[in-house]
N, C-alpha and C positions, 0 to 999 in steps of 0.2 A: 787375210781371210782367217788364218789360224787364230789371231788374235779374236777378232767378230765373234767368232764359231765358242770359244775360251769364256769371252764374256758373258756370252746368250746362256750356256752352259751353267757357269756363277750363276746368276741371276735363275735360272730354273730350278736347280739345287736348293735355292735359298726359300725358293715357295714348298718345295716336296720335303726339305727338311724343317724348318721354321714355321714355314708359310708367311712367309714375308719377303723381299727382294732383300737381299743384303748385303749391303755396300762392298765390304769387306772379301765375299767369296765371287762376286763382280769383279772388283778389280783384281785380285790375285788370278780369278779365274782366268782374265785377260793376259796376266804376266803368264800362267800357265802355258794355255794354249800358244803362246809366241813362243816361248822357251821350247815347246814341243816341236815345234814345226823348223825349227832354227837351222837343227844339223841337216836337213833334208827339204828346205825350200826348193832346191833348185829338181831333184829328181822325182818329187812326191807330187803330187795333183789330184782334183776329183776326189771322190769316197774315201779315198786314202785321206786326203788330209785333214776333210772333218774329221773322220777316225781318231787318227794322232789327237787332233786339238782334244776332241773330248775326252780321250782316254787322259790327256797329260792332265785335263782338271782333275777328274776321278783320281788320279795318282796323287796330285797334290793334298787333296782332302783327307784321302786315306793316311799320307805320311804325317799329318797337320792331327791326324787324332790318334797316331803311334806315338809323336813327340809328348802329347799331354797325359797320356796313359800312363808314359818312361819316368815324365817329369824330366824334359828335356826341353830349357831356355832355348825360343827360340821368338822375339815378341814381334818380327816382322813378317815369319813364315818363309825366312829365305831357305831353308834345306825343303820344304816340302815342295816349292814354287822351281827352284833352279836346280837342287839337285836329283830331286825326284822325277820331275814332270822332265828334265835335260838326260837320265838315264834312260826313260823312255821315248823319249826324241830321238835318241841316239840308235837303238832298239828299230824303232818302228821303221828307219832307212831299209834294213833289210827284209823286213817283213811287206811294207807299202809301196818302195822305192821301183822307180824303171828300171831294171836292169841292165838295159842297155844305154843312159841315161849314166848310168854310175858308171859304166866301162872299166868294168877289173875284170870281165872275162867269167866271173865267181856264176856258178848255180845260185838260186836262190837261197836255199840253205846253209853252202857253205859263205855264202852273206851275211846270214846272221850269227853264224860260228864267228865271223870275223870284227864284227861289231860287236857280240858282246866280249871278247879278246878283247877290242879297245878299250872298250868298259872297266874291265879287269887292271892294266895296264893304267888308267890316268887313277883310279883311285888307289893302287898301291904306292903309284910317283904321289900322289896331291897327299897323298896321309902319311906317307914318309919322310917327307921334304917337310912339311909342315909341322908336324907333329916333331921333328928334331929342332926345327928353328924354333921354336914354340916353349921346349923343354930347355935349349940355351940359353933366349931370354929369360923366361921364368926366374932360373937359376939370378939371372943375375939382379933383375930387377923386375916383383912379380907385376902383373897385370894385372891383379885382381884388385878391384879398390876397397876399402874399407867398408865395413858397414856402419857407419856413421856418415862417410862419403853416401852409399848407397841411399841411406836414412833423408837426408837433405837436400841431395841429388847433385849431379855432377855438372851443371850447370852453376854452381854455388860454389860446391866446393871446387872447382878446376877454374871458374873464371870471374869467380867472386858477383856474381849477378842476383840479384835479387827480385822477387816478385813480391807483390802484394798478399797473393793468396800465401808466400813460404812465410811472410810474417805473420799474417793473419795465424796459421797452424801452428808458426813457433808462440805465439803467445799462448791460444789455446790448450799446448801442450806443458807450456811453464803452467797456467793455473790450474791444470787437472794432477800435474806431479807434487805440486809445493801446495796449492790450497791456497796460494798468494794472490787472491783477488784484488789488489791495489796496482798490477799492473795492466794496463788497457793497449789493445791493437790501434796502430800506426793506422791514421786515416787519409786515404790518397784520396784527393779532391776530386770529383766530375769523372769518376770511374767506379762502375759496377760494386766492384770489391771493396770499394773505397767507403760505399754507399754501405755493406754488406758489416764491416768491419766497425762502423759507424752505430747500425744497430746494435750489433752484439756490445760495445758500450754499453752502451743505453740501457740493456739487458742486466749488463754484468751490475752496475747502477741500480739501476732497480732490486737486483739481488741482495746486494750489502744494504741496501733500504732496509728491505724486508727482512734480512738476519740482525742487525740492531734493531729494529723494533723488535724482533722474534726474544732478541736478547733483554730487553724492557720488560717486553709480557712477562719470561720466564721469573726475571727480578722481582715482577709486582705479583707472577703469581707465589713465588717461593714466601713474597712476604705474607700476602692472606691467609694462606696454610700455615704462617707461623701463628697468624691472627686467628684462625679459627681452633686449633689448637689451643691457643688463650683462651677462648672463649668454652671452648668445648669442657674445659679443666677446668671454670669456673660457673659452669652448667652442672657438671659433676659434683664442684661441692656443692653450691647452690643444692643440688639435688637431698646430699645425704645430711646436709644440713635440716633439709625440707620433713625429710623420714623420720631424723633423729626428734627434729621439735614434733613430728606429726603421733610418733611413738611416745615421748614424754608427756604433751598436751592429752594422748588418750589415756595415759595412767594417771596423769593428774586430774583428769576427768572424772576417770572409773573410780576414783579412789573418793570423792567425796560423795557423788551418786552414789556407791555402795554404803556409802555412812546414811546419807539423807532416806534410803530405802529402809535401811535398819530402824532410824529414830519413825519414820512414817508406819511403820509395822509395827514400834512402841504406841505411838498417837492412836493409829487404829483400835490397837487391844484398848486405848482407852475411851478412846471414843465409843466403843460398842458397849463397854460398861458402862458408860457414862448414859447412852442408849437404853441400856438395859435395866437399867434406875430409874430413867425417868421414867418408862411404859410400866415399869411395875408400883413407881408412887401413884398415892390416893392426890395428891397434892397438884398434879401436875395438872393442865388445862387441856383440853382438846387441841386446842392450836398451840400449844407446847410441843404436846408428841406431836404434830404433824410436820411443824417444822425442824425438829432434831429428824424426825424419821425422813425427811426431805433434804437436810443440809449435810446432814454426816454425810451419806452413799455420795451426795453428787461433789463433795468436796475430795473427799477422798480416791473419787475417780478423776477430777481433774489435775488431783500432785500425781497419780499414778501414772495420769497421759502425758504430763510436763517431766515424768522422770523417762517413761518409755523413751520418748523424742529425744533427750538430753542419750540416753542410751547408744539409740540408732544414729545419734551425731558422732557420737565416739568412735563407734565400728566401722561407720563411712568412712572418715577420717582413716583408720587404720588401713581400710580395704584398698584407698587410694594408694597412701603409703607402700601397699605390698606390689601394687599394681604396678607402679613406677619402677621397684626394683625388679620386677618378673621378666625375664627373656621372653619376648614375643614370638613362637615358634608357626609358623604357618606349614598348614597338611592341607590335602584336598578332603575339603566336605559338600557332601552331597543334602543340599541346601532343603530338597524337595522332603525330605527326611527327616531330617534336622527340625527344620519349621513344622511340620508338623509334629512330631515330639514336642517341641513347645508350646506348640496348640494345647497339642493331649493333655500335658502340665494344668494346665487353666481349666480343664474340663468341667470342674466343677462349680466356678464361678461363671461362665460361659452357659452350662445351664439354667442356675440359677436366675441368672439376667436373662434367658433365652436370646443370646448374640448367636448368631448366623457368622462363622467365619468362613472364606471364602480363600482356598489356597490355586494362584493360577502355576502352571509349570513355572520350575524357578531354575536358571543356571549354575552350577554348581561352581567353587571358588575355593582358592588357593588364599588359606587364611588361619588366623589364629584362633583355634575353638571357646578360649572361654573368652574371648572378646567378643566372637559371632552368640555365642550363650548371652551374655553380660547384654548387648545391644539391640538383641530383637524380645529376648524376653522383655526388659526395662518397654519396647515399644508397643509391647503386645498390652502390658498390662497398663500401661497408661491412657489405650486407646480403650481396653472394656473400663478403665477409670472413670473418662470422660465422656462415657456415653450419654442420650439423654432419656433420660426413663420414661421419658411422654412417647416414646416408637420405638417399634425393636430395632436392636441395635445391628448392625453389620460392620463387618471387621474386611477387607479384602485387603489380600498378601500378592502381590507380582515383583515380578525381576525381570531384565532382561540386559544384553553384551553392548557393551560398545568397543574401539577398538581396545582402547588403555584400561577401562576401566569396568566392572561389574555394578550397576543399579537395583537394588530394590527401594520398596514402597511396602508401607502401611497407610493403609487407606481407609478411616472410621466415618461415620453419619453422625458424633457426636457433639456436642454442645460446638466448639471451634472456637479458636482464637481469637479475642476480639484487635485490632489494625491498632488499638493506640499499646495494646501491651504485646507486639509480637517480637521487641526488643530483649524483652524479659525472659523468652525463652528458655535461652542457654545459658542465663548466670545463675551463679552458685548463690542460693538459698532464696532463691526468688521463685512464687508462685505465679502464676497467672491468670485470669479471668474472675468470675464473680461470685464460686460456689465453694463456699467457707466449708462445707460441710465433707467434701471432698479430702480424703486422707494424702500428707505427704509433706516433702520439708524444703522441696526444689534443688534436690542435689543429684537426682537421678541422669536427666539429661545432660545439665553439666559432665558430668562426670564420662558418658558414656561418648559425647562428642570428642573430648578428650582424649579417648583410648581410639575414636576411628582417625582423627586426624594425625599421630602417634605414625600413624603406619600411611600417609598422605592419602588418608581419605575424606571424607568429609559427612554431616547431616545435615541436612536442611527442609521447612516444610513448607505447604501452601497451605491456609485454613481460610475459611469462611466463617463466622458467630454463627450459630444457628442451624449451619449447614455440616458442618464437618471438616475433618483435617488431614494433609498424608504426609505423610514424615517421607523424603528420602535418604538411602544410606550408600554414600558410595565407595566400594572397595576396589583398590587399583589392582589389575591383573600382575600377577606377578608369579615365578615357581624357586626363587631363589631369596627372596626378603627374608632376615633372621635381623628382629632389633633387638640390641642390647639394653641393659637396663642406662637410661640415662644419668 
């Protein structure tokens, strides 16, 4: 019954403390309660001996969380089970027991005077005897095993036995100390571990797979960086190669344009004399002077336009030049601002043509200012360019986020691209469409797509002939891009 009583007790404990049954305070609770009730089977009964059993479990538990608190090995619970719950077995004879049952003649009191005597008594004999026997061995040969026995465990070390899982850990622990992934766990056939040890191959397998290819990649990427390098260092000359012919070709340019402009400003002064001779001779005919007074001005105007153009080739030329060497620095510009200021700029050609421009809210961008200058003025003034002067013209401005990147648009009503020359666009020195009369030399776009793609962005447009055209320009979001001169 003690034992019954012992158990029921575990097993209640394990719900009010856990809340769960628990194996472990079940069956100690059982060794409990028996050990309680042991010294005093024969004179204890009834209330008393549930008593005892349940106090011996409560005793046990209580010595079972002094021993963990101490840090005192104990990994079966035998001091809290037999010597705890057995000092109170012993104990509880005089407190629960018959007295006349026990026949020693003793008052109740001096009963338990006399049992806890015994108490006193076995554990001075049990800690005396012991603790000397205990301290002669020691001396001569200790008990304590190693800790590498401990580490391996004394099944191995004391009987040479071996399991599956101590090999399994022993490999485990060789490839976490050495890094020596070439050696692989022993596989025991049609066994759990065997199976278990089996994967972890497989694993390990898989591993050295992946660090020799890892070791490939790092090979093939070490060498493209030596290759991009290469190439980077022959992008760079390439480059100031580019500057230095693009800087000599504009002096060798400038240099005879200023000669040709000199002798044309000689030809003029003579030309106008030569003008001024004829309207003053008697000799000349009416269709003399009218064609001198016709051919001088408009010849003279056309070396002036052939020298201007030969001019603004040079300075392009240079400005690209400069452009390639310039640090690309991006700040935050507030776009709504900005664009219109470059409206304002045009104000006076924009009246003239009566163009209606149209700016809708614009998002503001993380970018380099005289590239944002350099590429919407270039698109502002191509659009009142190509307007067509048979309807007023309309110009609209819109922006708007996407994740990566910032969009704007220019958007005109004017003449439009015709489908067979939309190729022609973006090269360098190529016009497009059918209106000869139209000022320019087709270096503008080039040039400006150039500087947004530079920084990986892009232009591109949709046109209609007749209908109209819109450029978009896309700048990538960015707060940390600085390009260097290439």
């Amino acid at each position: 019954m003690g034992g019954s009583i012992g158990g029921v007790t575990g097993y209640f404990l394990g719900i009010l403390l856990g809340r769960r049954g628990d194996i472990e305070l079940i069956l100690n609770g059982t060794l409990a309660g028996l050990v309680a009730i042991t010294a005093g089977a024969n004179v204890i009964n009834g209330l008393g001996m549930v008593v005892t059993a349940i106090v011996g479990v409560l005793v046990y538990v209580t010595v079972s969380e002094l021993l963990i608190r101490f840090k005192i090995d104990d990994v079966v619970n035998a001091i809290p089970v037999h010597l705890g719950a057995g000092i109170w077995g012993t104990l509880a004879i005089g407190i629960f027991g018959n007295i006349d049952l026990i026949g020693t003649g003793l008052s109740r009191l001096d009963q338990i005077a006399v049992q806890l005597l015994g108490i006193a008594v076995c554990a001075v004999w049990t800690f005396s005897t012991v603790y000397g026997f205990m301290w002669v061995l020691n001396t001569v040969r200790s008990l304590r095993v190693s800790e590498e026995d401990e580490n391996i465990g004394l099944n191995i070390s004391e009987h040479r036995a071996r399991t599956d899982l101590v090999d399994l850990l022993d490999v485990m622990q060789h490839q976490a100390v050495n890094r020596d992934f070439n050696v692989r766990a022993n596989v025991e056939p049609f066994t759990q571990l065997g199976r278990v040890a089996n994967y972890y191959n497989l694993v390990i397998d898989s591993l050295e797979d992946a660090q020799q290819a890892l070791v490939l990649t790092n090979e093939d990427l070490e060498y493209k960086v030596e290759e991009v390098e290469r190439a980077n260092k022959k992008i760079s000359m390439a480059n100031e190669q580019i500057k230095s012919f693009a800087n000599i070709l504009s002096h060798d340019l400038r240099t005879p344009i200023t000669s040709v402009q000199a002798l044309i400003d000689e030809v003029r002064y003579e030309l106008e004399e030569i003008q001024t001779v004829i309207e003053a001779s008697t000799n000349a005919t009416p269709n003399t002077r009218e064609a001198v007074n016709e051919f001088i001005p408009e010849t003279l105007a056309m070396i002036d336009s052939a020298i201007g153009q030969m001019d603004l080739l040079t300075r392009q030329i240079l400005t690209v030049a400069k452009d390639e060497a310039r640090t690309y620095t991006p700040v935050e510009i507030h776009m709504q601002e900005r664009m219109q200021a470059m409206v304002n700029a045009q104000a006076g050609v924009l009246h003239e043509k009566g163009v209606e421009v149209t700016i809708d809210p614009l998002p503001d961008v993380y970018a380099d200012e005289v590239m944002v200058q350099q590429v919407f003025t270039n698109l502002i003034s191509n659009a009142i360019k190509y307007l067509d002067p048979e309807r007023p013209g309309q110009i609209v401005i819109s922006g708007y986020d996407k994740p990566n990147e910032t969009i704007f648009t220019v958007q005109d009503n004017g003449l439009g691209i015709p489908d067979s020359q939309a190729e022609r666009v973006f090269q360098l020195f190529r016009r497009v469409g059918k209106h000869a009369n139209i000022e320019g030399n087709g270096f503008g776009l080039f040039y400006i797509r150039n500087m947004v793609q530079r920084i990986d962005g892009d232009i591109w447009f949709e046109s209609k002939e007749g209908i109209g055209t819109r450029f978009y320009v896309s700048l990538p979001k960015t707060s940390e891009r600085v390009l260097s001169p290439m």
